[in-house]
C-alpha positions as CSV (number, residue, x, y, z in Angstrom):
1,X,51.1,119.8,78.0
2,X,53.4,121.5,80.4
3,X,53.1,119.4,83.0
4,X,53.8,116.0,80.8
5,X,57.4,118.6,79.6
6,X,57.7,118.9,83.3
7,X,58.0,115.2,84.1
8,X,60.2,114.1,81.1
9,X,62.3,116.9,81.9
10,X,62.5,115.6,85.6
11,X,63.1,112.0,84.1
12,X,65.5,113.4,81.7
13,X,67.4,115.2,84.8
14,X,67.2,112.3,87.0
15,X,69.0,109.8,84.1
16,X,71.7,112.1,83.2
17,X,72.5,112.5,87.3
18,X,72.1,108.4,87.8
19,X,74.3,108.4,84.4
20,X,76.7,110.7,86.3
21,X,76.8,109.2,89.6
22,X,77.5,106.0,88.0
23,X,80.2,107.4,86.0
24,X,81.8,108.8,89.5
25,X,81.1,105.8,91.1
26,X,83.3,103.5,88.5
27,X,85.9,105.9,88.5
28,X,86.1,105.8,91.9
29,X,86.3,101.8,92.0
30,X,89.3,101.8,90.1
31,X,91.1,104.4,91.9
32,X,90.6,102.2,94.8
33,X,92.0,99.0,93.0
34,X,94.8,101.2,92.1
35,X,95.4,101.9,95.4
36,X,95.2,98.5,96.6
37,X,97.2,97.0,94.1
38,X,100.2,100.2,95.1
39,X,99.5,99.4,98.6
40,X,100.4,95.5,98.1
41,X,103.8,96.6,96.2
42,X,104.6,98.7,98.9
43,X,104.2,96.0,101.6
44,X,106.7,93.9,99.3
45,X,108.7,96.3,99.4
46,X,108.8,97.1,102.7
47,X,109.0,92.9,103.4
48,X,112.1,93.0,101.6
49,X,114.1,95.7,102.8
50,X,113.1,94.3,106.5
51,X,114.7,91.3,105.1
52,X,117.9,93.1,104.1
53,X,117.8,94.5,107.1
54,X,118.0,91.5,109.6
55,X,120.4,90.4,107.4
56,X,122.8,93.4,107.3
57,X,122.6,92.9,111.2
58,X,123.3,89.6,111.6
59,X,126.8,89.2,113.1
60,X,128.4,87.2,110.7
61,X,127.7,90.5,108.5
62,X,128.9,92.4,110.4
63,X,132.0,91.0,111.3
64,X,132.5,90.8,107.5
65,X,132.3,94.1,107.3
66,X,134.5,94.7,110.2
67,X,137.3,92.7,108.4
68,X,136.6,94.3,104.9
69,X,137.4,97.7,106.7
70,X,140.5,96.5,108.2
71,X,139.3,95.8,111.9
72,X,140.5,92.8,113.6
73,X,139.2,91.2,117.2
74,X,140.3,92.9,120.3
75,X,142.4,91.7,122.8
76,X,141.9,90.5,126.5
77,X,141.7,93.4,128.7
78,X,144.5,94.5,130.7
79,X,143.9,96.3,134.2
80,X,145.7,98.4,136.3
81,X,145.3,98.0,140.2
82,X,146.1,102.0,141.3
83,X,147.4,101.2,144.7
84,X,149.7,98.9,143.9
85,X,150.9,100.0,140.1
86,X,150.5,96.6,139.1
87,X,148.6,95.9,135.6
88,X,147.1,92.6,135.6
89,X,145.5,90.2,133.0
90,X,147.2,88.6,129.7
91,X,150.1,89.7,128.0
92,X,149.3,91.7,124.6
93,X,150.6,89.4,121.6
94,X,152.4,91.0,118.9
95,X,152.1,90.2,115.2
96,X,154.7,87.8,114.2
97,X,156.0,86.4,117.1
């Protein structure tokens, strides 16, 4: 009699740990879909601001920008020749004339 308690307590044992383990095992499983599911958002996310990116620094944007903060296209250079004092290259224009 003891030793028939002794297996169906080892059974018993063994089907609440394979009970367990399976429980642990299916918890695990969707904590990894989670994850996969939160990693695919983020890659969406990150495709999208790389997209808003290129396009913040495409120059046609920023030249927009430039012009919405009051900036306007420089002028031709001017240089000044220091032996001879004599500042060559074109004319600045003035506004208006």
């Amino acid at each position: 009699m003891p030793f028939v308690l002794l297996v169906l307590g080892l059974l018993g044992g063994a089907l609440v740990t394979l009970l367990m383990l399976h429980a642990v095992l299916a918890e695990d499983t969707f904590e990894i879909a989670t994850l996969q599911r939160e990693n695919r958002e983020l890659g969406q996310q990150e495709q999208a601001l790389r997209e808003k990116v290129m396009e913040a620094e495409s120059p046609e944007a920023i030249a927009e920008a430039a012009e919405e903060l009051g900036m306007r296209p420089g002028e031709e250079p001017r240089f000044l020749d220091l032996e001879t004092g004599e500042v060559t290259g074109a004319e600045p224009t003035r506004k208006g004339e």
